[in-house]
N, C-alpha and C positions, 0 to 999 in steps of 0.2 A: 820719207814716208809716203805710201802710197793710198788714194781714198779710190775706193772706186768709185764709178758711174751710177751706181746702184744705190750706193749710200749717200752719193750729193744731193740725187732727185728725193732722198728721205728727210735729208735735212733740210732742204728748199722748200720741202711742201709747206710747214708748217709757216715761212715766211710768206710764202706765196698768199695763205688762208688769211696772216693776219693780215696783208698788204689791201685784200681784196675787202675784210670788212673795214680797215677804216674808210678804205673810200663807199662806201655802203652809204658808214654813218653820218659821213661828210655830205655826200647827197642828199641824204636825208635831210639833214641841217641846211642845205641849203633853200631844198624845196619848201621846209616850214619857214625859212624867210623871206621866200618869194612869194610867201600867200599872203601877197598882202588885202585880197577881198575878203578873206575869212577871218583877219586879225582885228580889221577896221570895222569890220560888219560886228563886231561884237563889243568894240568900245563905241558904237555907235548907237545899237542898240541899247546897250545901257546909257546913254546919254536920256534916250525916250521915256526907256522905265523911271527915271531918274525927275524926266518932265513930268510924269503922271503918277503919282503913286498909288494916288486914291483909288484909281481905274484897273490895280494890276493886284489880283487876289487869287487863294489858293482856287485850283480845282478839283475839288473830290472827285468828283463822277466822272472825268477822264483822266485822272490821273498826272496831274500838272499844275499849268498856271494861265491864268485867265485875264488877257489884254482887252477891258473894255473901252469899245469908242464915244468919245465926249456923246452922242448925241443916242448914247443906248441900244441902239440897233444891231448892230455887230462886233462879235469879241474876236479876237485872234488867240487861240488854246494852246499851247505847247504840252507836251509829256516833260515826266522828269526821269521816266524810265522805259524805256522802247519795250522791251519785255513784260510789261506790267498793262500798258493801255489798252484801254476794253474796245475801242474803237478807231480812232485816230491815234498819229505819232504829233501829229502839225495839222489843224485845220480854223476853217474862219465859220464861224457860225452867225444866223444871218436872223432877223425879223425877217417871216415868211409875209406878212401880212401886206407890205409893198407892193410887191412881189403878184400877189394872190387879187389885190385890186388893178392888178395891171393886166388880168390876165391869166397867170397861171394854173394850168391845171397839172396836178401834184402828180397824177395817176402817169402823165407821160414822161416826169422826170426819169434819167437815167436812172439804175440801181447807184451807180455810183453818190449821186447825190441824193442824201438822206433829209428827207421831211419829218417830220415828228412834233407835235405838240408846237405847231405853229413858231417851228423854226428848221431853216434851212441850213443844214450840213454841209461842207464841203470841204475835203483835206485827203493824205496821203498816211499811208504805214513808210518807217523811214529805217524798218531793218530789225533785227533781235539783237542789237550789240549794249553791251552791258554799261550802263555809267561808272566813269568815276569821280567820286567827288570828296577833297577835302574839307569836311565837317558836313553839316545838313545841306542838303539844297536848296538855292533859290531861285529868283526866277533868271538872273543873267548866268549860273551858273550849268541850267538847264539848257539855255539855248548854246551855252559854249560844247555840249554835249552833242548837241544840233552839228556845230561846226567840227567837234571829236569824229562824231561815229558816221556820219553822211553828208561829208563835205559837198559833194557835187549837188545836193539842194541848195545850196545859199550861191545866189546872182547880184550880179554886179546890173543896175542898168540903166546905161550912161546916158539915156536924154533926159532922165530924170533926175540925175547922179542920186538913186537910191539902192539901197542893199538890200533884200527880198528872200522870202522860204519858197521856195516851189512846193506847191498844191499838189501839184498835179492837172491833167486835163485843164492847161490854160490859163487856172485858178493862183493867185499868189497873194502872201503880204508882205507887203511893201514899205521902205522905211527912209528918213532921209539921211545922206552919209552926213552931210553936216545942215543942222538944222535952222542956225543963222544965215545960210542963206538959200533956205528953201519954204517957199508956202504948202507944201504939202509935204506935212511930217511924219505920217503914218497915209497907209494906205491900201482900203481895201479893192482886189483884183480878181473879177470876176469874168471867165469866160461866157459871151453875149449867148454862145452858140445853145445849148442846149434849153436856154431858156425859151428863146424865140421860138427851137421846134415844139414844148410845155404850151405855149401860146402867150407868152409875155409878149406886151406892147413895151419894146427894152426904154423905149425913149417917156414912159410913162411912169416908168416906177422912182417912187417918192422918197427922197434923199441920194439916187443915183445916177451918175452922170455915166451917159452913153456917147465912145466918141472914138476916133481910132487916135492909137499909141502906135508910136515909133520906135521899134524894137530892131533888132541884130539877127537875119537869120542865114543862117550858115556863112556868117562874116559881113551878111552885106545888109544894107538899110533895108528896112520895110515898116508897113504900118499895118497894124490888126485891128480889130473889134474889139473894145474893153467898155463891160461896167465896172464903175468907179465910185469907190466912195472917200477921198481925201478929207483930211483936217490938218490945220494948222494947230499946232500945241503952243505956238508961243504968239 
């Protein structure tokens, strides 16, 4: 019996097609178990929520969940639905009043950072992708949404060995991978720069530590300007 050439290359395609998606899905699979910063960042984070509970409530008015820090000054907000929030996806909200005796004039803040009602804004939009979530949401199941829909915001970083949301413009919060042996368990990361050109005296303001961090840039060591506001949770 004879097949032609015409009808091999018809019956090969279909092998061909499937040959190509499993290895697709394979990669795929592999890639989701190489991440290991975005698997760890998230039972790590829930380690925090876990330390704090009393400090982590809902947030109506953006739309989320609301990380307050022991000493009331600053929350870290999450969304629980990118599509839904009025304002931020991920941002750190600040007592301005620090801030305002150190110095600052509101008038030359960037647009990007919002003053209002004697408090200072500061956060990023993380995309319109839609959650999904089995049963209600909560607050670790929001941030694994975090890690779902805009992976490339959650950093690894390693002089601190903490796992972090990028802000944006410098701005981050910060958290530690393991909290047993780290003194600073959460942490608030502010860039110095825009404050200074506002007229903040950086090394003035009250509950914040101004100091350079050791950071990774483009592979190689360096150190930046950061205000800081660390706490220990345990």
């Amino acid at each position: 019996m004879q097949i032609s050439m015409k009808n091999m290359i018809k019956k090969s395609l279909p092998v061909a097609a499937l040959l190509l998606i499993t290895l697709f899905a394979a990669a795929c699979g592999q890639l989701n178990q190489l991440d290991v910063v975005g698997k760890n960042s998230i039972a790590s984070f829930g380690d925090v929520l876990k330390t704090i509970p009393d400090k982590i409530t809902p947030d109506g008015m953006n739309g989320g969940w609301s990380l307050a820090a022991p000493d009331g000054q600053a929350r870290f907000v999450w969304s629980s639905d990118f599509s839904k929030s009025p304002m931020h996806d991920a941002m750190i909200e600040l007592d301005a009043r620090p801030f305002v005796a150190a110095g600052l004039d509101a008038a030359k803040l960037p647009e990007s950072i919002l003053f209002h009602d004697d408090k200072i804004m500061v956060g990023t939009k993380l995309g319109g992708g839609k959650p999904k979530y089995q049963g209600e949401p909560t607050p670790l199941a929001s941030y694994e949404q975090i890690v779902a829909l805009k992976r490339d915001a959650i950093g690894y970083h390693a002089a601190l060995d903490h796992y972090g949301v990028d802000l944006g413009g410098g701005n981050l919060f910060e958290w530690a991978k393991d909290m047993s042996k780290n003194d600073k368990d959460i942490v608030f990361v502010l860039n110095p720069e825009p404050f200074i050109k506002a007229g903040v005296d950086v090394r003035k303001v009250d509950g914040w530590l101004f100091g350079k961090v050791p950071v990774d840039v483009d592979g190689k060591p360096a150190e930046v300007d950061k205000l800081l506001k660390p706490f220990n949770l345990k």
